[in-house]
C-alpha atoms as one frame of an Amber mdcrd trajectory, in Angstrom:
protein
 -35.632  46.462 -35.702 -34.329  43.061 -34.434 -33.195  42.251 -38.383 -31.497
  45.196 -37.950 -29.343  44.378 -34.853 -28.921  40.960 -36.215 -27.005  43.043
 -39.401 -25.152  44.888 -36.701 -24.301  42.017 -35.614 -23.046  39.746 -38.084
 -20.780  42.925 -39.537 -19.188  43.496 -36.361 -18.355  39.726 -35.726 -17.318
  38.976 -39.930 -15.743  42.631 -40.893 -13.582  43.963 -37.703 -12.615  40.570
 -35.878 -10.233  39.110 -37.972  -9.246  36.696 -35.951 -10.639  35.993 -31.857
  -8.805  33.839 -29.370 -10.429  30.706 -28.549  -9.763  27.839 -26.012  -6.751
  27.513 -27.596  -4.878  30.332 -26.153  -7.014  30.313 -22.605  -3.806  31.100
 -19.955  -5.857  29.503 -16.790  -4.086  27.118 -15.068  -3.837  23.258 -16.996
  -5.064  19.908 -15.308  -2.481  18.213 -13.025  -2.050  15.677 -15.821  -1.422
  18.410 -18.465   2.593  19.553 -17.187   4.019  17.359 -19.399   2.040  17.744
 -22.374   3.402  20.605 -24.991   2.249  24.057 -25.420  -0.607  24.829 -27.708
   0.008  26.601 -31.014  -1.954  28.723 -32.355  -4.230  27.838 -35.511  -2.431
  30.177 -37.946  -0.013  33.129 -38.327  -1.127  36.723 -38.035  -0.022  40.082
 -36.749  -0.682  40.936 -32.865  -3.379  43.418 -32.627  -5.945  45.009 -30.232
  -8.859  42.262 -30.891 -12.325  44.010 -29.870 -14.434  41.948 -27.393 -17.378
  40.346 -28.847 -19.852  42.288 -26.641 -22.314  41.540 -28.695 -21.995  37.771
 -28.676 -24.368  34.973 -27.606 -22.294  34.240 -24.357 -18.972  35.899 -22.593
 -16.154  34.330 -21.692 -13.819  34.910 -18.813 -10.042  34.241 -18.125  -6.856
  35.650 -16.273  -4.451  38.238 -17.526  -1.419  36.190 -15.893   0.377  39.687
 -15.351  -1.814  41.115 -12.845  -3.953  37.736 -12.197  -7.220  39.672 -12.567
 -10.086  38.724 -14.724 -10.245  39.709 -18.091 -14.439  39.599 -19.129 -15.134
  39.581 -22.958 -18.081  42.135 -22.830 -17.496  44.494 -20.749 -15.260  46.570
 -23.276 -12.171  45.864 -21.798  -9.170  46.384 -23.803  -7.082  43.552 -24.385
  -3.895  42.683 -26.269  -3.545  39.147 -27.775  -0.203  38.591 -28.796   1.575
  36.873 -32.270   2.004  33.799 -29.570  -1.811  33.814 -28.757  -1.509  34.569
 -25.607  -4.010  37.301 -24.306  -3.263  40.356 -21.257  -5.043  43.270 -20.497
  -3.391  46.370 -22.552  -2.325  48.151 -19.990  -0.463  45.777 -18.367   0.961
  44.154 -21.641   2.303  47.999 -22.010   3.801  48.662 -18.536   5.572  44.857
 -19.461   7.197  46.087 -22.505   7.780  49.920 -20.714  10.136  48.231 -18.549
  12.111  46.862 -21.713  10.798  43.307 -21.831  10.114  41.925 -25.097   9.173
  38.003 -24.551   5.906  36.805 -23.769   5.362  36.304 -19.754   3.913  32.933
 -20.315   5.868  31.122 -23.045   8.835  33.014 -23.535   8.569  33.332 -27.316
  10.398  36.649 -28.638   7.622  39.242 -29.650   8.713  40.528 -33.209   5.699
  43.177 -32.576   5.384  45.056 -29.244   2.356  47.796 -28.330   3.050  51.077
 -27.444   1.666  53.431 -24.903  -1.083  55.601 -26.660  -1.430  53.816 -30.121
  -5.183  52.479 -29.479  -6.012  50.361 -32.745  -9.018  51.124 -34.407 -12.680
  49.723 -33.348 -11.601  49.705 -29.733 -14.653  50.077 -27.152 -12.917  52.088
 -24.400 -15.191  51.889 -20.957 -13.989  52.186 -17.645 -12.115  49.339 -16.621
 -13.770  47.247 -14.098 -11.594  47.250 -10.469  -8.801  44.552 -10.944  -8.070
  42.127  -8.061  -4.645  42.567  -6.297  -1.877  40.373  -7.040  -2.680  38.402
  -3.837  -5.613  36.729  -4.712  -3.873  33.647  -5.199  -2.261  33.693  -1.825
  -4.077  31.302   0.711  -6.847  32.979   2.574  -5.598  30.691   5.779  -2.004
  32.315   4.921  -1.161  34.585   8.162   0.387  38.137   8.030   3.150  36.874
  10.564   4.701  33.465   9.851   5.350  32.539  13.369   3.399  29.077  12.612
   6.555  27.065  12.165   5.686  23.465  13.777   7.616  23.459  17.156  10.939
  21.683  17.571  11.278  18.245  19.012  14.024  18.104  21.634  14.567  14.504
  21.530  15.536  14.670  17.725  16.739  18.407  17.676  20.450  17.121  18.454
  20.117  13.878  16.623  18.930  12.515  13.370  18.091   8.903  11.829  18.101
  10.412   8.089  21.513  11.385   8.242  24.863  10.839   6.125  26.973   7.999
   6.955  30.483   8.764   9.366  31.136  10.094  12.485  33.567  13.255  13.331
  36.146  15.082  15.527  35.128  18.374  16.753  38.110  20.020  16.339  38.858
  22.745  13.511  42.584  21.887  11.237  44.358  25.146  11.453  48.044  25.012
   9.701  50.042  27.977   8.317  52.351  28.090   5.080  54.787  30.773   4.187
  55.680  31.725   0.775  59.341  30.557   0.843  61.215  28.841   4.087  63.342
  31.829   4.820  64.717  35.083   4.479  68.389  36.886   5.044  68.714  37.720
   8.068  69.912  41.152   6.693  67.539  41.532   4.367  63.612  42.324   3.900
  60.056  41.546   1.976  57.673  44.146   1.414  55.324  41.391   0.848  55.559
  38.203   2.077  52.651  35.654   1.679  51.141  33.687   4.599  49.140  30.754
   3.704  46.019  30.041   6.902  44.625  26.774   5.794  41.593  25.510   7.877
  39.963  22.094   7.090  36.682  21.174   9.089  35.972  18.162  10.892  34.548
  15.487   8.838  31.221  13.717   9.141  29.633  12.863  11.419  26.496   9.640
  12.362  24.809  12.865  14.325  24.531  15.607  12.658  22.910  19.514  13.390
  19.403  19.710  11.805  18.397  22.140   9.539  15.789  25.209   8.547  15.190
  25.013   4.879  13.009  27.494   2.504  13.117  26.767  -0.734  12.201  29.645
  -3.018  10.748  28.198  -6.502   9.442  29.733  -9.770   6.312  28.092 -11.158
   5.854  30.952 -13.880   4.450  29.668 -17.311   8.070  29.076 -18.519   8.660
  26.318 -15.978   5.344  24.387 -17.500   6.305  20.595 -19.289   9.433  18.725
 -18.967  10.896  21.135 -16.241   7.976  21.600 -13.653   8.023  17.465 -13.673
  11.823  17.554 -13.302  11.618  20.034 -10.465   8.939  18.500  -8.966  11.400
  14.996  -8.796  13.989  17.068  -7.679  11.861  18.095  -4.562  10.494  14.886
  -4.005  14.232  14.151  -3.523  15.124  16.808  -1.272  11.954  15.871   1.003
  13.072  12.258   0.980  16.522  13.185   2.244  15.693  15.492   4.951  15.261
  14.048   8.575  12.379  14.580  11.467  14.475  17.219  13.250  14.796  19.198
   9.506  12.646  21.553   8.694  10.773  22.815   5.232   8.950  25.568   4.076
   8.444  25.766   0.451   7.397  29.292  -1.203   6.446  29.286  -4.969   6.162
  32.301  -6.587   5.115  33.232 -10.651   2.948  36.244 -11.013   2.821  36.772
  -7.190   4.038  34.224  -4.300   2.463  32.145  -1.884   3.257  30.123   0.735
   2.734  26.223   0.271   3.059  25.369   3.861   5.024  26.748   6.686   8.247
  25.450   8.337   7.498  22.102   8.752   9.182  18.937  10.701  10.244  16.320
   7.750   8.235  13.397  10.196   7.285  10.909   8.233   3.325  12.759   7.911
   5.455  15.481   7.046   7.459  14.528   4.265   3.713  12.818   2.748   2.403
  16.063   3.357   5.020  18.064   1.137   5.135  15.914  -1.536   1.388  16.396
  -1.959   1.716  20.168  -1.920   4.681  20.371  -4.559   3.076  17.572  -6.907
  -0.297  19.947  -6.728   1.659  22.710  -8.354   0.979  24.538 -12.279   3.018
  26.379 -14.262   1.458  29.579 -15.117   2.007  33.794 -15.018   5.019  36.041
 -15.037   7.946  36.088 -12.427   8.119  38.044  -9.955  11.250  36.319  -7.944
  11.911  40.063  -5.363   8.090  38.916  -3.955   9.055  34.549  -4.078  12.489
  36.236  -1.851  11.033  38.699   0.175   8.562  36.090   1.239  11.296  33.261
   1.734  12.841  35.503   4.129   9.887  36.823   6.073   9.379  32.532   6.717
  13.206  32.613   8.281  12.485  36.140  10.064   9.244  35.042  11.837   9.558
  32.184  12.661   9.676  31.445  16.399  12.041  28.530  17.329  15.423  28.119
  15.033  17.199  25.241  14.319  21.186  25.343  14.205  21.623  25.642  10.403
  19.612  27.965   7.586  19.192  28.352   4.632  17.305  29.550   1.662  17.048
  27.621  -2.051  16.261  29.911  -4.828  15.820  28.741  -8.318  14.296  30.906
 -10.848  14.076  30.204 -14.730  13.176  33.806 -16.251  13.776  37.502 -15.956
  11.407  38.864 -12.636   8.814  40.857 -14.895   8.062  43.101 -12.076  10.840
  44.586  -9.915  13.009  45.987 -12.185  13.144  49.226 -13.651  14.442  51.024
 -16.823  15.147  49.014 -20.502  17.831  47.001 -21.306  19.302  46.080 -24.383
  20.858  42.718 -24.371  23.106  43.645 -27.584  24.649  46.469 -25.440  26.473
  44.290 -23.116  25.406  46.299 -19.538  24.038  44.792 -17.171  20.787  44.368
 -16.643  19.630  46.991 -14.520  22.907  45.997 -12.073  22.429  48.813  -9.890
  18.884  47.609  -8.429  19.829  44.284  -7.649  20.110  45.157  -4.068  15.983
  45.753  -4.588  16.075  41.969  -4.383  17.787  40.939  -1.503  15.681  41.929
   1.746  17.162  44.408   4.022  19.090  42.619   6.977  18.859  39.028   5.433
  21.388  37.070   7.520  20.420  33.523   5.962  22.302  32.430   3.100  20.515
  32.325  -0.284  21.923  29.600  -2.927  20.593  30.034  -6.503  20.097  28.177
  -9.073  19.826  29.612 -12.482  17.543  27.053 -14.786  18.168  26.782 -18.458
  19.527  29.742 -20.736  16.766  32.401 -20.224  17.427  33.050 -16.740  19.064
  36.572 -15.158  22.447  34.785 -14.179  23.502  38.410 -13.224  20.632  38.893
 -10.728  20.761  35.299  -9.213  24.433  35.712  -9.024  24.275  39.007  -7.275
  21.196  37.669  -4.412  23.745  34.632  -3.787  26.855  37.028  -3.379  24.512
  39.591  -1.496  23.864  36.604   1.198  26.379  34.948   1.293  25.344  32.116
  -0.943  26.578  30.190  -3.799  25.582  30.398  -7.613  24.781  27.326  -9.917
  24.248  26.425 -13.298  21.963  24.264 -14.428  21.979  24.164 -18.027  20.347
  20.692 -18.995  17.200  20.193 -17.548  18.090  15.927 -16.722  20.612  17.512
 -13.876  18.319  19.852 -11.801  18.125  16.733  -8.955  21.846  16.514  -9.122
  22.385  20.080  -8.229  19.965  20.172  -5.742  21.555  16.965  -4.112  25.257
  18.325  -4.220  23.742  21.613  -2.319  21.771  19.583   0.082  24.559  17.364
   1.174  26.854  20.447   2.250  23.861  21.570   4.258  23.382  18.376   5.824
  26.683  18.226   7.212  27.503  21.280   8.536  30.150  21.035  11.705  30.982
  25.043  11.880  29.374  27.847  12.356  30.039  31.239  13.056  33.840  30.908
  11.735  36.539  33.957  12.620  39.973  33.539  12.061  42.294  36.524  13.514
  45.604  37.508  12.554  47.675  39.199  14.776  51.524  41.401  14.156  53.949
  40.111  16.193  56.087  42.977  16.466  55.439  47.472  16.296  57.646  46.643
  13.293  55.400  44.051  11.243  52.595  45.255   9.587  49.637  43.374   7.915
  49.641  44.309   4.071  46.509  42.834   3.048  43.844  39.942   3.360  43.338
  38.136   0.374  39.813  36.700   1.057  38.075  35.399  -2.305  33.996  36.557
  -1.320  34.762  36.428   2.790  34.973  40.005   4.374  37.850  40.324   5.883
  38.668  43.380   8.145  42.184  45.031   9.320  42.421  47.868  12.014  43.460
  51.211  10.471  47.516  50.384  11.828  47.279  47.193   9.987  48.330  45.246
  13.429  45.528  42.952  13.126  42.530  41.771  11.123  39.942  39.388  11.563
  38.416  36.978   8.576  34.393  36.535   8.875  34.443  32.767   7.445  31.098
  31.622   8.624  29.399  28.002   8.306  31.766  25.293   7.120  30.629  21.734
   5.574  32.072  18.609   6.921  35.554  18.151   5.271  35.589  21.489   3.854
  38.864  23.420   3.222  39.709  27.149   3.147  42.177  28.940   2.556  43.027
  32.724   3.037  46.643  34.402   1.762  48.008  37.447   4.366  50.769  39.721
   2.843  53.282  40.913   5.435  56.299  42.830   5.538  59.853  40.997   6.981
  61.872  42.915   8.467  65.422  42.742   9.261  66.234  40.614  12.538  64.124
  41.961  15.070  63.466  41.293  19.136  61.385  38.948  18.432  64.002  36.965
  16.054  65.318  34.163  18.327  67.978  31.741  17.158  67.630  31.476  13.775
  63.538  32.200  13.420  61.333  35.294  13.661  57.788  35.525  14.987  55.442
  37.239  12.233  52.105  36.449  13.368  49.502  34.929  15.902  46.891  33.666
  14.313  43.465  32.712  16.246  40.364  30.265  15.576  36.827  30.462  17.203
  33.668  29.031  16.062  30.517  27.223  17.552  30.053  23.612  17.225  26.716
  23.328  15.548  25.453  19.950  18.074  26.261  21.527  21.328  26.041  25.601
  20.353  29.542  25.299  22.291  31.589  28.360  22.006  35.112  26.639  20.837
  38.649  28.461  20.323  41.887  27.126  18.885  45.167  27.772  20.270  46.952
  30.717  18.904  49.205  29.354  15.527  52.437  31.091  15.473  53.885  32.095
  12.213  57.489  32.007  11.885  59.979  32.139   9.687  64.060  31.089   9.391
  66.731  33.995   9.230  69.636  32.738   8.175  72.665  34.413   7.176  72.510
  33.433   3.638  69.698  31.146   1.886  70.748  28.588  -0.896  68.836  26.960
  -3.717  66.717  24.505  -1.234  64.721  27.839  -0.564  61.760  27.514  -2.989
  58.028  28.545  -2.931  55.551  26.903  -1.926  53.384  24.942  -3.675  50.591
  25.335  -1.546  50.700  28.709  -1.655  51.648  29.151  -5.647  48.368  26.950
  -5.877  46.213  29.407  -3.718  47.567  32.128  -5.475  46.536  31.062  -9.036
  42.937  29.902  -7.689  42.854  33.786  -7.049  44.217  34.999 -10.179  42.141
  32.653 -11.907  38.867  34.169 -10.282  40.245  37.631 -10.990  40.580  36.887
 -14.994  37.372  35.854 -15.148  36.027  39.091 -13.812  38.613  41.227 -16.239
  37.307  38.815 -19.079  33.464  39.351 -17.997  33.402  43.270 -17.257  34.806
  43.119 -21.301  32.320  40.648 -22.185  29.612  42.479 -20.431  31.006  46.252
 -22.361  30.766  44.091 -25.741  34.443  43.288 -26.413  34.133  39.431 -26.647
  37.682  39.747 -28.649  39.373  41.245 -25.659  37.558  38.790 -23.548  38.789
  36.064 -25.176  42.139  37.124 -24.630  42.439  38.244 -21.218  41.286  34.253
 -20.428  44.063  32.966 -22.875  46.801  34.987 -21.573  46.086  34.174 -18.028
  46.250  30.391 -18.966  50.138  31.195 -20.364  50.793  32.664 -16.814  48.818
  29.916 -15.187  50.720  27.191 -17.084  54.257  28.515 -16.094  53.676  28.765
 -12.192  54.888  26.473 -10.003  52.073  24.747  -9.088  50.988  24.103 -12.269
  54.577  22.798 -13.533  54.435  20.494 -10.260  51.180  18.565 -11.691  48.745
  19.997  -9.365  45.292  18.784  -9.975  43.401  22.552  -9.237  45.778  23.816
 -11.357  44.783  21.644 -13.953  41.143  22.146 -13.152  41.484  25.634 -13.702
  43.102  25.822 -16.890  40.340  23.146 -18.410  37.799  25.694 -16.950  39.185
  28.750 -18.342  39.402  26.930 -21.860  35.851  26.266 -21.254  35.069  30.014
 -21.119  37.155  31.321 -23.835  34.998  28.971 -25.960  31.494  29.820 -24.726
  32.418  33.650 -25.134  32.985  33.370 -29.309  30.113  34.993 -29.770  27.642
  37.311 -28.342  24.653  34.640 -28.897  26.859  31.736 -27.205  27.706  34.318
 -24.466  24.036  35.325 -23.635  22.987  32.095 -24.098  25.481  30.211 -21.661
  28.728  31.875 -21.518  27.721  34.225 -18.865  26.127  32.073 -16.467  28.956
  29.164 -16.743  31.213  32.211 -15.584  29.735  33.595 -13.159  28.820  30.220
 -11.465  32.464  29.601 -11.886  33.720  32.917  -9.954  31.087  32.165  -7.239
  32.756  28.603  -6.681  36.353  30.102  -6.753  35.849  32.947  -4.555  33.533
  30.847  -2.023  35.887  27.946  -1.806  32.583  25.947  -2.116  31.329  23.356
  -4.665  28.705  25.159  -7.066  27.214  23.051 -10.295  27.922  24.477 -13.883
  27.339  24.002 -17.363  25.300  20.435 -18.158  27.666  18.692 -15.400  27.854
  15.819 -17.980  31.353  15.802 -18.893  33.055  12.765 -17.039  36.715  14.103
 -17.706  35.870  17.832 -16.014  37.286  18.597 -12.673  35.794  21.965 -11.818
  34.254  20.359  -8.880  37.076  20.995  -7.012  36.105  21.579  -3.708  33.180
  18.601  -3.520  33.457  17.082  -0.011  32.636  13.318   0.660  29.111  14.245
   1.838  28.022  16.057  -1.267  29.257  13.041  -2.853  27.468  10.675  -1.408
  24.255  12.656  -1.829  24.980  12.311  -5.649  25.439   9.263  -5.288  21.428
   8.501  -3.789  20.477  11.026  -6.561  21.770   8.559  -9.115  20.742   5.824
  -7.536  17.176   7.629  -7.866  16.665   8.817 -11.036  14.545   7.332 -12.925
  16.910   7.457 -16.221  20.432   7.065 -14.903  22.309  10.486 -15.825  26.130
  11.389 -16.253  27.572  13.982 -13.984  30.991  15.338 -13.483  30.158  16.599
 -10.157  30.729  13.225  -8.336  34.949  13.151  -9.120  36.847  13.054  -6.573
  37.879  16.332  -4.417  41.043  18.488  -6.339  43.941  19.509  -3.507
């Protein structure tokens, strides 16, 4: 009898296994010493198949399907798929991954050229009943509490000054100036719509500076393992250094599911020693699941008990989230993937703005770029590994330097007979009363030395009661905001627009440059959205040719005739975009994120990275303020391999 079995035996393991995973393709988490080291390959090709367990083996072995983290037991007639990359899930799962139109492994990202399907079980397949499977959460901290309201207290001594800070010292008091379109207008005569220029430039830095609540959101899914987990890791260690003992941290990772390394914490000295041990502890491994790295983010900002002045959220994410979204997608078809549940990302009532950073050409630029637009955020980039620090230092030095928060501006009609047309706003809501006599602008937080800039369309009348002399009073405009450092409520005195009526205007009256150059920022931004909607519907050709015939219009404004350096900017940047859209592979691969980065800088008014950030001669950093470039400038100074970047040029006006 025992011959017998041994037969058994030796038939199962030589005829029906072709081919069993060994060490090899084991998905538990590395050694700390093993990020930088590249993936294994497998020992030979073959076609992905069902492999049977070798329950009948001398000894079972055990390891993680990194889609649902539970066990997977060789043995206990489990079914389990091992994929063309060697890479092992259970079958189920592997099926509800590919259900929902994903086609790249969750670990290594390698293109599958064979997927499973639902109800096809191969032949030889022990079917059992599954043993229970542990929830997603069994990698989250047992000591990790169900309300984070564990943030380390505030320390009043510090809370309204800190030693870490950027170098200068500040006014408190908001720039508020007004441009009109041309000088004047007939006094006989009328516009239907007239532009109004409100330009607003914040105080610049400042020796003491508001302290700030930072979560940084961070994917350590198997895609991020090697060169890029050590880069981020760097990157962080950079960030920590640069924070101050009134800032705060909290840093959530997230892969298959998402944990929190350590709540908000004070950047003390013990502090900072403490974070860097908790990020340099981290592994690459699982899928992505970026709606639970978020949701958990923002439940560290809700909870929390104290607040400091400024918030804000990091997100960075190299991969498509393998578990929110729903439905297929077919990246040949041009839609957008799954657009319409973006919003399942964002958490409902999220007041804290989230800036994302989209890491190398795999990621969802289309999701990241809707959570930052959602929230109010920026989104970046990063296309070259070498610049991740960079981009992390050019966001951290805005948020270091914040001297406004809580920015309205309010425009006001001056007469029954002047109406408010429109507010032209870029990504800032902007609101006008149903008899267009007012409307207010909701700017928000400002950097130090930051600029904005917001067009108004009005009608002129002929003379009027309010038209004294030889002018006529269009508009009140009106400024309030708090001061970060004091929580001081301050206002501006009203800005009166006005403009000369005389009988006859000559050739002297001409437009104005600062306008024409506001207008063809917005343009700009709006041809890039024509060009992607065509991109995205699989017309590259029209595309193309929205971008180029914008540039013709561009080029023949007066602005751009005058020399002005955003001008110029913008025409290198829309040249840039024309030629990462010549193809639908160069479009997927970079095209689409360089864009949408770009719209989310030109509609913010706010400094976003793009691209590799390695040309010297680009200046689509256009709205960099001193303080972000100084930060670059400590990021250079600390990299351990000095890198190029574009994004320290000087500001663009």
């Amino acid at each position: 009898m025992e011959s017998k079995w041994r037969k058994v035996k030796m038939a199962l393991g030589s005829n029906f296994c072709l081919y069993v995973p060994t060490a090899d393709t084991d998905v538990s988490p590395p050694p700390p010493d093993a990020a930088l080291l590249p993936p294994a390959t497998p020992r030979r090709p073959w076609s992905p198949v069902l492999r049977l367990s070798r329950s009948l083996s001398r000894s079972s072995s055990s390891k993680k399907c990194t889609i649902c983290l539970a066990s997977m037991k060789r043995g206990e007639g489990e079914a389990i798929f091992t994929s063309e990359c060697a890479h092992s899930f259970h079958f189920q799962c592997i099926v509800s991954h590919v259900k929902h139109g994903n086609r790249t492994c969750p670990i290594c990202r390698a293109k599958w050229k064979e997927i499973p399907q639902q109800g096809l079980a191969p032949p030889m397949t022990v079917i059992r009943r599954p043993l229970p499977r542990q929830t997603s959460n069994r990698h989250v901290s047992a000591n990790e509490p169900a309300v984070f309201n564990d943030d380390e207290a505030l320390d009043v001594q510090t809370s309204t000054r800190n030693d870490n800070t950027l170098d200068g010292s500040y006014s408190t008091r908001l720039l508020l100036k007004t441009y009109n379109e041309v000088a004047a207008v007939p006094r006989r005569s009328t516009a239907d719509d007239f532009t109004v220029l409100i330009h607003l430039k914040a105080p610049v830095s400042t020796s003491a500076r508001a302290p700030v609540d930072l979560v940084t959101v961070l994917d350590i899914s198997g895609s991020m393992a090697g060169t890029k987990m050590a880069l981020l890791k760097r990157a962080m260690g950079f960030v920590i250094q640069n924070l101050g003992p009134a800032d705060r941290l909290a840093v959530i990772v997230f892969s298959s599911a998402a944990r929190r390394l350590f709540p908000l914490r004070r950047m003390t000295d013990a502090g900072k020693q403490h974070a860097v041990q908790a990020v340099n502890s981290l592994m690459a491994n699982g899928g992505t699941n970026i709606a639970e790295g978020l949701r958990k983010g923002s439940k560290v900002m809700k909870d929390r008990r104290e607040k400091n002045p400024v918030t804000s959220i990091i997100l960075l994410s190299d991969g498509q989230d393998t578990y929110t979204t729903s439905g297929s997608w077919d990246s040949s078809s041009g839609g957008d993937r799954n657009g319409s549940n973006h919003r399942l990302f964002v958490p409902q009532g999220i007041d804290v703005p989230v800036h994302a950073f989209g890491f190398g050409a795999d990621h969802d630029a289309t999701l990241m770029h809707s959570i930052s637009e959602t929230s109010g955020g920026t989104f970046s980039f990063i296309e070259t590994e070498s610049v991740i620090q960079d981009a992390f230092a050019q966001c951290i030095g805005g948020l270091l330097s914040v001297v406004v928060k809580g920015l309205q501006v309010t425009i006001e009609s001056a007469s029954p007979s002047i109406q408010v047309q429109s507010l032209k706003t870029g990504s800032y809501r902007g609101h006008l009363t149903p008899d267009r006599k007012s409307g207010r602008i909701d700017v928000g937080d400002l950097y130090a030395d930051e600029e904005r800039d917001f067009l108004v369309s009005v009608n002129v009348p002929k003379e009027t009661e309010l038209t004294f002399g030889d002018e006529t009073l269009l508009l009140k405009v009106h400024c309030s905001y708090t001061d970060p450092m004091t929580e001081e409520t301050m206002k501006l005195a009203s800005e009166n627009v006005t403009i000369k009526r005389p009988e006859k205007v000559g050739k002297e009256n001409v437009v104005s440059v600062e306008v024409d150059r506001q207008k063809s920022r917005l343009q700009s931004a709006e041809a890039m959205v024509q060009a992607r909607t065509a991109a995205e519907a699989g017309d590259l050709t029209r595309a193309v040719s929205i971008l180029e015939n914008f540039r013709k219009v561009l080029s023949g404004t007066v602005a751009a005739r005058s020399g002005d350096r955003l001008c110029i900017a913008l025409d290198a940047e829309l040249k840039e975009m024309q030629e990462r859209m010549t193809s639908r592979h160069s479009y997927e691969h970079s095209g689409r994120a360089y864009m949408l980065s770009g719209i989310s800088s030109h509609t913010w008014q706010r400094a976003t990275a793009r691209g590799d950030s390695t040309d010297g001669s680009s200046l689509v950093q256009a709205y960099q303020t001193p303080s972000m470039t100084e930060m670059l400038t400590r990021s250079h100074a600390n990299s351990l391999q000095p890198t190029r970047t574009s994004q320290a040029q000087p500001r663009t006006k």
